[in-house]
N, CA, C and O of each residue as an XYZ file, in Angstrom:
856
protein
N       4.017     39.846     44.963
C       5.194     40.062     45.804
C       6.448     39.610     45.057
O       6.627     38.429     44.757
N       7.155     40.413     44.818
C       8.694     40.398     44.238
C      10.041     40.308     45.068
O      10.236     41.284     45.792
N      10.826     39.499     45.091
C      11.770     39.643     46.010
C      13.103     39.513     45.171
O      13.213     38.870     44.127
N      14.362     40.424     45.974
C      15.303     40.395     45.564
C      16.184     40.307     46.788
O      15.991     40.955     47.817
N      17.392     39.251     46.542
C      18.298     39.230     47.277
C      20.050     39.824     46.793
O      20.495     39.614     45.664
N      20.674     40.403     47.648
C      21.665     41.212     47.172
C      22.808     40.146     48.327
O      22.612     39.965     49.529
N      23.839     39.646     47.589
C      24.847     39.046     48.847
C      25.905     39.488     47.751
O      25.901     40.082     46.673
N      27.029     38.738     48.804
C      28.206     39.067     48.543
C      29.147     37.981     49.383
O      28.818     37.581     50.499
N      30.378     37.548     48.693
C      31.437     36.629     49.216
C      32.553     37.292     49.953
O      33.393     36.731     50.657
N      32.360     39.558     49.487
C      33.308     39.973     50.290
C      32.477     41.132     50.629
O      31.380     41.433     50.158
N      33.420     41.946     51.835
C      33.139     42.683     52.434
C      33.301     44.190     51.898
O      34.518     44.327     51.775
N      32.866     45.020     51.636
C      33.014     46.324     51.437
C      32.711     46.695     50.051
O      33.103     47.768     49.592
N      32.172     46.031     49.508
C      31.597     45.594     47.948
C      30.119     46.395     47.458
O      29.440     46.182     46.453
N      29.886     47.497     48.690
C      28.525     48.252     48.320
C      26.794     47.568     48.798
O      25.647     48.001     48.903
N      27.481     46.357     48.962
C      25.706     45.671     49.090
C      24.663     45.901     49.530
O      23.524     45.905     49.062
N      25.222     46.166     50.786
C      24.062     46.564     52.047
C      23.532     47.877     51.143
O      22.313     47.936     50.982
N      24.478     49.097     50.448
C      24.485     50.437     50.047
C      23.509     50.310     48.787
O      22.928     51.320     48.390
N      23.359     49.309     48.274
C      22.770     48.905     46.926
C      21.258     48.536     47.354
O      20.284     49.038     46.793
N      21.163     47.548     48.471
C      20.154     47.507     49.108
C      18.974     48.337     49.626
O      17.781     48.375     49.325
N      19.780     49.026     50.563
C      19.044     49.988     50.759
C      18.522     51.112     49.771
O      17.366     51.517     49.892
N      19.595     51.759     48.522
C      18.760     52.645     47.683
C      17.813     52.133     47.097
O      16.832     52.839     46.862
N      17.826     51.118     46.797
C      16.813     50.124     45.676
C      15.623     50.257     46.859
O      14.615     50.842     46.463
N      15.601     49.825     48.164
C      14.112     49.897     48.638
C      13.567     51.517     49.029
O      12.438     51.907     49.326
N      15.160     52.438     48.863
C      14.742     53.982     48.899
C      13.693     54.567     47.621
O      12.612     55.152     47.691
N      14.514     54.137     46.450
C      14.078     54.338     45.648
C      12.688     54.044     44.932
O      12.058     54.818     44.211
N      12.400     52.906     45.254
C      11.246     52.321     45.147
C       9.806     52.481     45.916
O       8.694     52.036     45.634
N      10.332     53.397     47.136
C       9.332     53.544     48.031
C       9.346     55.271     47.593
O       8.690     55.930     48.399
N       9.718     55.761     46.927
C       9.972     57.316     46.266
C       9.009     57.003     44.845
O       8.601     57.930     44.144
N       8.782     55.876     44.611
C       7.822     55.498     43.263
C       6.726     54.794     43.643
O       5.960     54.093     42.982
N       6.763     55.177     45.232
C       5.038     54.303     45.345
C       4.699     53.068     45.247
O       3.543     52.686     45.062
N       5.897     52.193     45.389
C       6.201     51.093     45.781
C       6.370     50.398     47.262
O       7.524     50.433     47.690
N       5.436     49.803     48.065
C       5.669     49.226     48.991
C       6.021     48.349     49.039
O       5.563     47.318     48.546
N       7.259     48.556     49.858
C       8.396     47.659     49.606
C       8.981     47.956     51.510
O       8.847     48.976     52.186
N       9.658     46.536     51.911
C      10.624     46.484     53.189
C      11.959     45.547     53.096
O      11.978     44.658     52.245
N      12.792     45.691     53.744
C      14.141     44.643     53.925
C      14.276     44.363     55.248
O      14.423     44.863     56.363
N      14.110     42.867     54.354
C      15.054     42.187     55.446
C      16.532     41.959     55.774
O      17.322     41.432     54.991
N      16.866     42.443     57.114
C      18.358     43.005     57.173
C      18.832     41.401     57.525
O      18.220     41.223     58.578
N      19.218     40.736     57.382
C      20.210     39.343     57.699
C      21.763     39.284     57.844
O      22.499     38.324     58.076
N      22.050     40.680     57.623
C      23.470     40.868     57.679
C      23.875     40.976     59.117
O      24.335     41.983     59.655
N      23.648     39.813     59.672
C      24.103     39.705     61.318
C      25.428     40.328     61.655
O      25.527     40.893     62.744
N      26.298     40.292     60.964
C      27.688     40.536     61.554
C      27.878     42.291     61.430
O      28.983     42.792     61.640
N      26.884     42.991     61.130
C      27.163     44.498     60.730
C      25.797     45.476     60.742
O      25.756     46.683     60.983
N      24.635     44.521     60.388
C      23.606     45.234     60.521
C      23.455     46.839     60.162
O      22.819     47.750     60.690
N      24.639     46.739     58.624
C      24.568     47.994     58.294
C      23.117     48.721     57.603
O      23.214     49.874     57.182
N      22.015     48.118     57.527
C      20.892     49.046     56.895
C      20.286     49.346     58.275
O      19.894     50.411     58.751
N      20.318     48.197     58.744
C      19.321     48.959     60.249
C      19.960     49.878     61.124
O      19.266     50.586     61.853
N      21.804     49.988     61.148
C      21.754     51.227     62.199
C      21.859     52.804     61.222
O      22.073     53.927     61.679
N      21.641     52.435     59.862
C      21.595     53.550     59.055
C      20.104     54.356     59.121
O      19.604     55.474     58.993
N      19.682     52.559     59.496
C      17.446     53.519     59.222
C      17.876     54.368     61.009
O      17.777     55.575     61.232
N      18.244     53.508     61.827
C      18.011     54.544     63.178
C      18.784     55.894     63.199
O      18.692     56.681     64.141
N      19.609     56.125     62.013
C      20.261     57.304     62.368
C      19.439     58.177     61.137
O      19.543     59.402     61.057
N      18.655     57.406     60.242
C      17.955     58.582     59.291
C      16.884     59.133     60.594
O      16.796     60.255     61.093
N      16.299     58.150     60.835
C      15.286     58.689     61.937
C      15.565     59.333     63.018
O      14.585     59.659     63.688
N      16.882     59.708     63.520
C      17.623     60.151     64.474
C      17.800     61.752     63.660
O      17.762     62.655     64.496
N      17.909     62.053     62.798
C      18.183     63.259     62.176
C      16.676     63.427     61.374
O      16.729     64.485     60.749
N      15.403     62.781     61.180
C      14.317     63.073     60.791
C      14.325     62.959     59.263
O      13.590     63.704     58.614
N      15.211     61.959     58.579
C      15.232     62.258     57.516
C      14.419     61.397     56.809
O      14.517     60.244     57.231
N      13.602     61.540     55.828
C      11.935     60.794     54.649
C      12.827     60.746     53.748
O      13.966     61.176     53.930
N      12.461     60.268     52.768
C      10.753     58.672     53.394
C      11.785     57.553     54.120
O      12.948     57.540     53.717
N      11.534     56.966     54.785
C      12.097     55.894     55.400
C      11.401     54.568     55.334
O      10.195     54.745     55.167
N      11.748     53.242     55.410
C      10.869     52.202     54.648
C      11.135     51.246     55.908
O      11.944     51.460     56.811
N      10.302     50.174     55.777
C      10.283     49.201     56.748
C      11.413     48.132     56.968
O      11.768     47.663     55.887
N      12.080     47.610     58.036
C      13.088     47.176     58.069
C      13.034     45.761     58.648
O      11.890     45.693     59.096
N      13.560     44.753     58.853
C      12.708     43.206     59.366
C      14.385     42.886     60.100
O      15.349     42.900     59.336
N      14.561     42.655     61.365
C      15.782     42.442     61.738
C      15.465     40.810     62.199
O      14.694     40.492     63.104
N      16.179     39.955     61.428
C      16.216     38.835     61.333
C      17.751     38.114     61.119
O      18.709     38.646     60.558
N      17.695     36.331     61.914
C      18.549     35.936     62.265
C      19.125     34.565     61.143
O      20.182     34.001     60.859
N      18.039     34.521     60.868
C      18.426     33.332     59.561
C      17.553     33.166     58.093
O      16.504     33.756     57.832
N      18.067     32.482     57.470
C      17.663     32.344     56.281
C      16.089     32.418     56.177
O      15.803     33.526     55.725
N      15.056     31.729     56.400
C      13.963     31.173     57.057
C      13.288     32.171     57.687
O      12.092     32.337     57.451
N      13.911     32.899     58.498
C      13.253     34.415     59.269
C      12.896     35.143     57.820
O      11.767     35.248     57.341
N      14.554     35.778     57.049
C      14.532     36.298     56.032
C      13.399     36.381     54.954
O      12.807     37.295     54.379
N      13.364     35.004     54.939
C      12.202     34.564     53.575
C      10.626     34.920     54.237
O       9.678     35.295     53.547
N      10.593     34.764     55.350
C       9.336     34.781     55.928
C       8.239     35.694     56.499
O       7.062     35.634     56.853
N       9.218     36.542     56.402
C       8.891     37.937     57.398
C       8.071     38.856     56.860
O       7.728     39.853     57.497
N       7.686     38.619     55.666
C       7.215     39.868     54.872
C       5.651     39.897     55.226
O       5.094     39.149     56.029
N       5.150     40.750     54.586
C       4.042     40.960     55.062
C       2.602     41.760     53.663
O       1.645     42.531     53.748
N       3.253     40.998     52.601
C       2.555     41.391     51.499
C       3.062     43.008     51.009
O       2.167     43.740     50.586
N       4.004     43.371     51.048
C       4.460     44.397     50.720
C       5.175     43.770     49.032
O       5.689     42.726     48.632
N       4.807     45.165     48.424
C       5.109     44.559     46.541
C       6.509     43.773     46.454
O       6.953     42.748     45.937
N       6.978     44.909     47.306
C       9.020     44.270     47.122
C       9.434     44.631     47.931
O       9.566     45.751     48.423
N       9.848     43.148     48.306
C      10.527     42.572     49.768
C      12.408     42.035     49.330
O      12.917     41.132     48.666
N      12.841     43.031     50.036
C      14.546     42.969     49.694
C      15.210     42.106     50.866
O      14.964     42.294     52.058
N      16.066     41.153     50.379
C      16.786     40.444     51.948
C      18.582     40.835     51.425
O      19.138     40.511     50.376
N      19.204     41.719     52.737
C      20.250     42.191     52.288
C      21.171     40.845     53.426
O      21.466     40.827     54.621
N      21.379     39.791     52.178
C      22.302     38.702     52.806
C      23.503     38.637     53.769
O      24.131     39.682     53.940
N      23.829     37.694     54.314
C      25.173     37.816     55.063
C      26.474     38.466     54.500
O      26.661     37.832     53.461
N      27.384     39.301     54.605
C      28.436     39.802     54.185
C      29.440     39.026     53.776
O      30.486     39.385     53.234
N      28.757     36.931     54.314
C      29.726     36.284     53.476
C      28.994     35.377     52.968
O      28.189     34.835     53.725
N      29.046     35.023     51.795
C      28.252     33.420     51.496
C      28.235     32.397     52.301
O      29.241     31.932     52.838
N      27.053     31.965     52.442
C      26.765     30.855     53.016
C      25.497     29.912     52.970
O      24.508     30.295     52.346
N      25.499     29.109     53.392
C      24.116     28.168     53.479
C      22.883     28.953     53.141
O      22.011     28.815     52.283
N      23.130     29.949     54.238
C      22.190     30.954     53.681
C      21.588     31.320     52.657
O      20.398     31.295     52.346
N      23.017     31.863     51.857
C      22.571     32.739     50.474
C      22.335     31.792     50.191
O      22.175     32.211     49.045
N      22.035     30.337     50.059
C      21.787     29.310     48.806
C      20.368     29.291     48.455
O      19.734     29.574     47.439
N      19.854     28.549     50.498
C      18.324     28.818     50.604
C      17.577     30.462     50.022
O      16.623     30.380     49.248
N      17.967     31.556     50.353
C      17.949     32.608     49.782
C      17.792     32.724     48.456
O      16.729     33.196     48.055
N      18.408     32.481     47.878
C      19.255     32.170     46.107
C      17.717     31.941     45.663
O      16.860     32.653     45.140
N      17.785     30.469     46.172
C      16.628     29.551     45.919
C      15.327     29.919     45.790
O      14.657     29.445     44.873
N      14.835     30.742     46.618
C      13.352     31.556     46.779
C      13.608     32.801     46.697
O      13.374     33.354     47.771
N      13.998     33.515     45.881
C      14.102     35.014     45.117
C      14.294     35.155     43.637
O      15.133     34.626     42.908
N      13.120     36.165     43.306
C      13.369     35.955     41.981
C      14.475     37.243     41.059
O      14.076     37.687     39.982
N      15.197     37.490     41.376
C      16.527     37.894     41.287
C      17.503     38.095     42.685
O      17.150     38.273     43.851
N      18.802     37.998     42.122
C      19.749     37.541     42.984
C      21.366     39.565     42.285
O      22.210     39.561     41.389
N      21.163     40.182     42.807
C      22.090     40.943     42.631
C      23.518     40.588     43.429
O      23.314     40.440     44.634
N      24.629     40.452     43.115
C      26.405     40.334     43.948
C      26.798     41.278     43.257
O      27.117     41.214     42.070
N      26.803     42.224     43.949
C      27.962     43.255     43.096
C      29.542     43.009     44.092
O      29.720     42.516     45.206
N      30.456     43.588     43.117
C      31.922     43.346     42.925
C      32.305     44.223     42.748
O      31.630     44.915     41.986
N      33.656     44.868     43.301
C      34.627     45.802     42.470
C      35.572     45.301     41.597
O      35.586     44.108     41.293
N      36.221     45.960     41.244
C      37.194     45.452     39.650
C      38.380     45.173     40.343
O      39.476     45.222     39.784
N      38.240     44.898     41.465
C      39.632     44.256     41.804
C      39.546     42.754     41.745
O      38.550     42.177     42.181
N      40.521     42.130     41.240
C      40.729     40.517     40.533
C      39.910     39.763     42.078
O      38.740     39.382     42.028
N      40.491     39.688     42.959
C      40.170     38.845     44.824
C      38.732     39.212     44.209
O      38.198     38.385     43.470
N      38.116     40.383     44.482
C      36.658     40.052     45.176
C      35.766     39.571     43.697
O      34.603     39.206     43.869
N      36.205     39.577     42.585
C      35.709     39.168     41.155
C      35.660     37.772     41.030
O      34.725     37.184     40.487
N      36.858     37.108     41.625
C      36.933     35.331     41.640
C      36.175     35.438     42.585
O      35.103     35.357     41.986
N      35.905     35.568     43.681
C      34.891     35.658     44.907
C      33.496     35.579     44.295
O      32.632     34.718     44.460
N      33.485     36.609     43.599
C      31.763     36.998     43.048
C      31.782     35.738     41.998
O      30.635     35.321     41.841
N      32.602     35.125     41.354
C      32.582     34.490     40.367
C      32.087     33.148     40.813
O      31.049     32.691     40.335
N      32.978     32.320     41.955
C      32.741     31.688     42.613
C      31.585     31.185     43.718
O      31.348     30.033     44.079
N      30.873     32.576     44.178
C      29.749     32.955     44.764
C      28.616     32.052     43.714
O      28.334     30.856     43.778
N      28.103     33.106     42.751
C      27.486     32.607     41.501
C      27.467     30.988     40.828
O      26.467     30.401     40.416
N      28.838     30.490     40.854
C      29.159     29.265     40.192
C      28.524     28.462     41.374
O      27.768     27.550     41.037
N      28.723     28.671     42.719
C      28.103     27.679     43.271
C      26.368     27.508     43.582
O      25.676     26.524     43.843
N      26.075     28.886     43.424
C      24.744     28.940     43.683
C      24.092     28.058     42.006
O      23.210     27.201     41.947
N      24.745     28.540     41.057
C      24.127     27.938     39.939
C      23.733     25.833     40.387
O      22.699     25.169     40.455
N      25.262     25.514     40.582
C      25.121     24.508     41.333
C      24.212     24.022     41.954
O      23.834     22.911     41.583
N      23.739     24.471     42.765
C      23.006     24.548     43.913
C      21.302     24.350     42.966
O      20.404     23.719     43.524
N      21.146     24.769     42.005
C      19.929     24.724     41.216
C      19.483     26.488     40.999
O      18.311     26.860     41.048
N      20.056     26.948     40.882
C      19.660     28.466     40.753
C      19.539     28.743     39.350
O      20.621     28.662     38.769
N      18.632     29.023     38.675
C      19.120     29.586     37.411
C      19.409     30.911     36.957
O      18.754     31.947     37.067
N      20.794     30.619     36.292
C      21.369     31.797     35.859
C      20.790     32.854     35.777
O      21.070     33.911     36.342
N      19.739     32.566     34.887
C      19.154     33.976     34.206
C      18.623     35.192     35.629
O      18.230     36.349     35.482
N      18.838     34.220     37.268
C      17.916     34.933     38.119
C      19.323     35.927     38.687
O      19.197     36.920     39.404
N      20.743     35.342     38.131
C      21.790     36.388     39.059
C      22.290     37.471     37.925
O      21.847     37.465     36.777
N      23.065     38.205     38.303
C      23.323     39.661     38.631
C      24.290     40.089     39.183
O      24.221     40.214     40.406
N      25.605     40.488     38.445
C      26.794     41.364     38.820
C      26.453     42.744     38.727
O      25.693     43.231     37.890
N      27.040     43.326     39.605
C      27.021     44.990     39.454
C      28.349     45.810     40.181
O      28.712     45.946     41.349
N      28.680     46.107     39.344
C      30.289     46.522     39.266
C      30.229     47.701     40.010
O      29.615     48.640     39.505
N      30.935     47.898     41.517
C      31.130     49.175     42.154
C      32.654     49.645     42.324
O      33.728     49.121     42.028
N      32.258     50.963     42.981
C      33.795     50.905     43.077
C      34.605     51.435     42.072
O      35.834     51.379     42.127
N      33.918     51.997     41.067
C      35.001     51.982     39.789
C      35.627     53.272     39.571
O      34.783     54.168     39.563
N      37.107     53.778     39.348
C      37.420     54.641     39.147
C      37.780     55.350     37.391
O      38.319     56.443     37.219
N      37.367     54.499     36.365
C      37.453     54.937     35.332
C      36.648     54.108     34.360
O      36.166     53.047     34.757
N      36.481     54.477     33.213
C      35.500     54.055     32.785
C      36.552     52.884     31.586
O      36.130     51.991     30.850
N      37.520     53.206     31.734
C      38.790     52.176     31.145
C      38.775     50.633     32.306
O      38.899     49.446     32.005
N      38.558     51.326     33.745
C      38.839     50.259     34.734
C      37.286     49.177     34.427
O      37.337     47.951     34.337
N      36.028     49.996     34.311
C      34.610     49.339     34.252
C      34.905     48.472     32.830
O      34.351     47.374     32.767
N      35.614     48.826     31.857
C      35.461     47.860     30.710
C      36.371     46.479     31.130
O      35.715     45.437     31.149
N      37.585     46.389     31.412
C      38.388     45.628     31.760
C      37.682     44.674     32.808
O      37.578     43.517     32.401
N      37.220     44.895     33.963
C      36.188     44.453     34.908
C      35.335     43.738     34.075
O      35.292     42.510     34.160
N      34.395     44.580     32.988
C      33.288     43.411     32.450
C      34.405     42.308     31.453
O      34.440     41.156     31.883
N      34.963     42.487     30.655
C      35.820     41.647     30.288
C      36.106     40.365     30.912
O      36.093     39.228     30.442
N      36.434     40.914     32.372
C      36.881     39.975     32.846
C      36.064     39.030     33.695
O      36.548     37.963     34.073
N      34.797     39.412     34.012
C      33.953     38.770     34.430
C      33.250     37.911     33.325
O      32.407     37.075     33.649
N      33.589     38.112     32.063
C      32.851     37.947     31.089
C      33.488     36.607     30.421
O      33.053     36.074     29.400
N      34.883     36.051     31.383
C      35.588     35.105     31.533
C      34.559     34.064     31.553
O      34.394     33.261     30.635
N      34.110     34.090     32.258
C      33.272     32.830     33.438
C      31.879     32.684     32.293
O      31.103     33.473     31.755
N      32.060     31.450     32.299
C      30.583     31.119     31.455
C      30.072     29.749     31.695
O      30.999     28.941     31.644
N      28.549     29.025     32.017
C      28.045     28.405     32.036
C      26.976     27.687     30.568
O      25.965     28.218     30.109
N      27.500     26.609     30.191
C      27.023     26.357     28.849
C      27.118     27.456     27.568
O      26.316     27.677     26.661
N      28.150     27.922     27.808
C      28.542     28.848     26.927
C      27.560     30.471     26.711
O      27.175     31.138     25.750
N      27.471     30.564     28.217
C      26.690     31.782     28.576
C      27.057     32.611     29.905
O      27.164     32.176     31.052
N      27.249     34.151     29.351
C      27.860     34.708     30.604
C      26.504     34.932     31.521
O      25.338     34.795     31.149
N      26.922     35.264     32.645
C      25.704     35.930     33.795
C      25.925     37.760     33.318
O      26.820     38.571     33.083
N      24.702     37.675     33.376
C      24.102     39.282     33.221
C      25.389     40.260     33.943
O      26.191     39.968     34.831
N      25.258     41.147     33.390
C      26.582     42.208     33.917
C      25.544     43.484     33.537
O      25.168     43.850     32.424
N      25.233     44.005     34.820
C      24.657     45.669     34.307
C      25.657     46.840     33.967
O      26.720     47.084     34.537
N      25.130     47.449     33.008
C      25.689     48.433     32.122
C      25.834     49.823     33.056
O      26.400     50.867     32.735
N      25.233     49.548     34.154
C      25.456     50.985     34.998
C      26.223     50.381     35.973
O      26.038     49.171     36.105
N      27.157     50.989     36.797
C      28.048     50.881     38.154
C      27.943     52.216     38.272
O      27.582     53.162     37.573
N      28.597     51.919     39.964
C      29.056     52.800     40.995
C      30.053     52.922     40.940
O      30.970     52.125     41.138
N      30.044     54.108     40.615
C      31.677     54.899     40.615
C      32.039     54.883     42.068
O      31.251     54.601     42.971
N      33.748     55.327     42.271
C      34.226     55.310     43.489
C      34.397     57.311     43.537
O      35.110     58.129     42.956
N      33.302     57.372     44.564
C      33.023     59.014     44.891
C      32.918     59.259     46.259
O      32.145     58.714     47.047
N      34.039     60.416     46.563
C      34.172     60.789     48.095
C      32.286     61.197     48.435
O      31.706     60.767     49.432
N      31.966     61.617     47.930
C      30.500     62.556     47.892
C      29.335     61.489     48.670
O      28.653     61.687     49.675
N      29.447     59.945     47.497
C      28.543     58.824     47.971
C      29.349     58.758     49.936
O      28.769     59.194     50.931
N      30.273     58.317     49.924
C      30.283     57.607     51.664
C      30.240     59.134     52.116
O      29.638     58.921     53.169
N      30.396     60.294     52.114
C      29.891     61.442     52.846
C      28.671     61.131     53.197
O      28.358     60.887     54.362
N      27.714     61.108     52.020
C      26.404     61.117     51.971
C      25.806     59.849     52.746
O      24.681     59.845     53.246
N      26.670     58.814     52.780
C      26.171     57.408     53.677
C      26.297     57.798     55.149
O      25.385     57.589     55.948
N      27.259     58.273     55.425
C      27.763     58.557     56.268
C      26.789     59.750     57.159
O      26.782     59.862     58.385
N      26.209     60.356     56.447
C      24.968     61.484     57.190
C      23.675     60.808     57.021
O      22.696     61.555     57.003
N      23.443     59.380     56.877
C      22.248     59.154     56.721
C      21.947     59.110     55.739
O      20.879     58.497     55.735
N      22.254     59.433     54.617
C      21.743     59.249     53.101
C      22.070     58.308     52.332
O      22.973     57.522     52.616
N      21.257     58.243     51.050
C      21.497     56.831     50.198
C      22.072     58.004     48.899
O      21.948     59.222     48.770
N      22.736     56.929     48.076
C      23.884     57.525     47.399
C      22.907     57.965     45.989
O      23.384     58.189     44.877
N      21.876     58.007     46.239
C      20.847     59.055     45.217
C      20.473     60.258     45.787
O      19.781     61.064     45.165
N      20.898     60.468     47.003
C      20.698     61.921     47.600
C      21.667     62.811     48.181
O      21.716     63.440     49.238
N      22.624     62.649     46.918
C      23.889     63.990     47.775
C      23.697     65.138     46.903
O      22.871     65.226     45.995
N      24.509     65.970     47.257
C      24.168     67.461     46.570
C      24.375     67.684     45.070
O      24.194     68.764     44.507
N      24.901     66.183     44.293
C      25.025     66.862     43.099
C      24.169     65.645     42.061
O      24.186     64.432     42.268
N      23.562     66.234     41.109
C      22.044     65.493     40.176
C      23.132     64.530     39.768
O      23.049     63.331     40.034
N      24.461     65.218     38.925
C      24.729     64.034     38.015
C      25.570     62.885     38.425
O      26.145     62.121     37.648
N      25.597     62.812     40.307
C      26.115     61.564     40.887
C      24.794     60.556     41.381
O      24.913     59.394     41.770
N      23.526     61.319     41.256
C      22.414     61.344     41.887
C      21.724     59.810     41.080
O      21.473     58.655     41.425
N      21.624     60.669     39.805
C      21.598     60.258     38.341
C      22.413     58.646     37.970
O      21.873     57.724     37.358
N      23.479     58.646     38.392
C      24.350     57.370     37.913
C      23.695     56.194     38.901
O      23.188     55.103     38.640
N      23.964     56.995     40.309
C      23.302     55.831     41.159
C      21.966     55.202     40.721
O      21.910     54.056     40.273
N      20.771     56.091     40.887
C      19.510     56.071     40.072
C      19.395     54.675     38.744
O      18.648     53.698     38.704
N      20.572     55.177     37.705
C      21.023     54.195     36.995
C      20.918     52.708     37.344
O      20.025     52.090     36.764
N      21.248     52.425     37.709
C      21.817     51.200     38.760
C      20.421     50.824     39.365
O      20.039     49.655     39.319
N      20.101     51.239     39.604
C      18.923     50.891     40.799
C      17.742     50.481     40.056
O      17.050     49.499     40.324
N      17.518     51.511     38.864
C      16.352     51.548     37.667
C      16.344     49.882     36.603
O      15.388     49.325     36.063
N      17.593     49.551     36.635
C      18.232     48.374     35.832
C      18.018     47.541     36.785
O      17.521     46.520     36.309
N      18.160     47.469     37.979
C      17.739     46.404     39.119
C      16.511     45.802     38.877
O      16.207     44.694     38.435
N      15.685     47.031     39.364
C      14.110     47.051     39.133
C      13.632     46.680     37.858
O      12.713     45.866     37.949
N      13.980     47.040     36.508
C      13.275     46.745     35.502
C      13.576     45.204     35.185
O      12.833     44.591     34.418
N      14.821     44.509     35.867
C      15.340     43.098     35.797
C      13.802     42.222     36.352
O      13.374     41.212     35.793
N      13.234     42.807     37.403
C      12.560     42.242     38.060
C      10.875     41.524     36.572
O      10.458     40.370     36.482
N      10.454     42.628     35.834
C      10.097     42.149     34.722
C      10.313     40.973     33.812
O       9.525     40.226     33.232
N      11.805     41.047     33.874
C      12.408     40.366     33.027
C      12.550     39.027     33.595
O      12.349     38.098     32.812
N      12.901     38.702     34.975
C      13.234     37.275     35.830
C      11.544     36.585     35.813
O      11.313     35.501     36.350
């Protein structure tokens, strides 16, 4: 059993969206896998699973609607990979969380606010006893591939014993197509065109193969 936790210090940062493809995707590779939704204040994967199932849309994966940290960690049920999509803000939570997962994804957009956020997120969990090697930036949001270099740069600020935290080489572009596609029930590997299909995919594949590596 593999677990990954995805949080975030801000709001609108992709997480829940990251979440969910990663257990889409994975259950499309014959991976049994469920999430636990903990995102109390929005419960954005679970009213997304009732509206895939509301329009009939496969494969659809198991969902654990839970109230605290402790529920989160607990709930699983021997499934390979068990995802907990954290509170929409840091907290006590994500620490215990942090703590018992063996990778930790925060993705960020390249705007400076939610980057000190993610930066800060990370710095304290390290604190906390986390080791580095288990977290994970993933840059969304991005509108150029000039804006994604500047972003890693600048995340690339922040270092612990003279070591940055992992920065994946794939992001989420900022595409009207992806929130269409969220927006009808879909995860942002299933809109009408391969080579937005493809980038997301990206992202998700680098998640998963991290899991080897932690």
């Amino acid at each position: 059993m593999s677990k990954i936790a995805f949080v975030s210090q801000s709001g609108n940062v992709m997480k829940s969206t990251l979440a969910t493809v990663t257990a889409l995707e994975a259950i499309k590779n014959n991976i049994d896998v469920a999430v636990a939704d903990l995102d109390v204040e929005n419960r954005t994967i679970t009213s997304w699973m009732k509206q895939r199932e509301e329009y009939e849309i496969n494969p659809r994966f198991k969902i654990y609607t839970v109230n605290n940290a402790r529920e989160a960690l607990n709930c699983f049920q021997n499934e390979q990979l068990c995802i907990i999509d954290a509170p929409s803000r840091a907290t006590s939570a994500t620490i215990e969380i942090a703590l018992n997962c063996d990778l930790i994804i925060q993705p960020t957009t390249p705007g400076k606010k939610d980057m000190d956020l993610a930066i800060e997120t990370f710095a304290q969990l390290i604190k906390k006893g986390v080791p580095m090697e288990k977290l994970s930036f993933v840059i969304t949001r991005i509108g150029s591939e000039s804006e994604l270099q500047k972003a890693i740069q600048y995340l690339n600020f922040f270092k612990i014993n003279d070591k940055n935290i992992r920065i994946l080489s794939s992001a989420v572009w900022e595409k009207v197509s992806y929130r269409t596609t969220i927006n009808d029930g879909l995860a942002i590997t299933e809109t009408p065109y391969s080579t937005l299909n493809d980038s997301a995919k990206a992202v998700v594949y680098q998640i998963l193969t991290l899991l080897i590596v932690c």
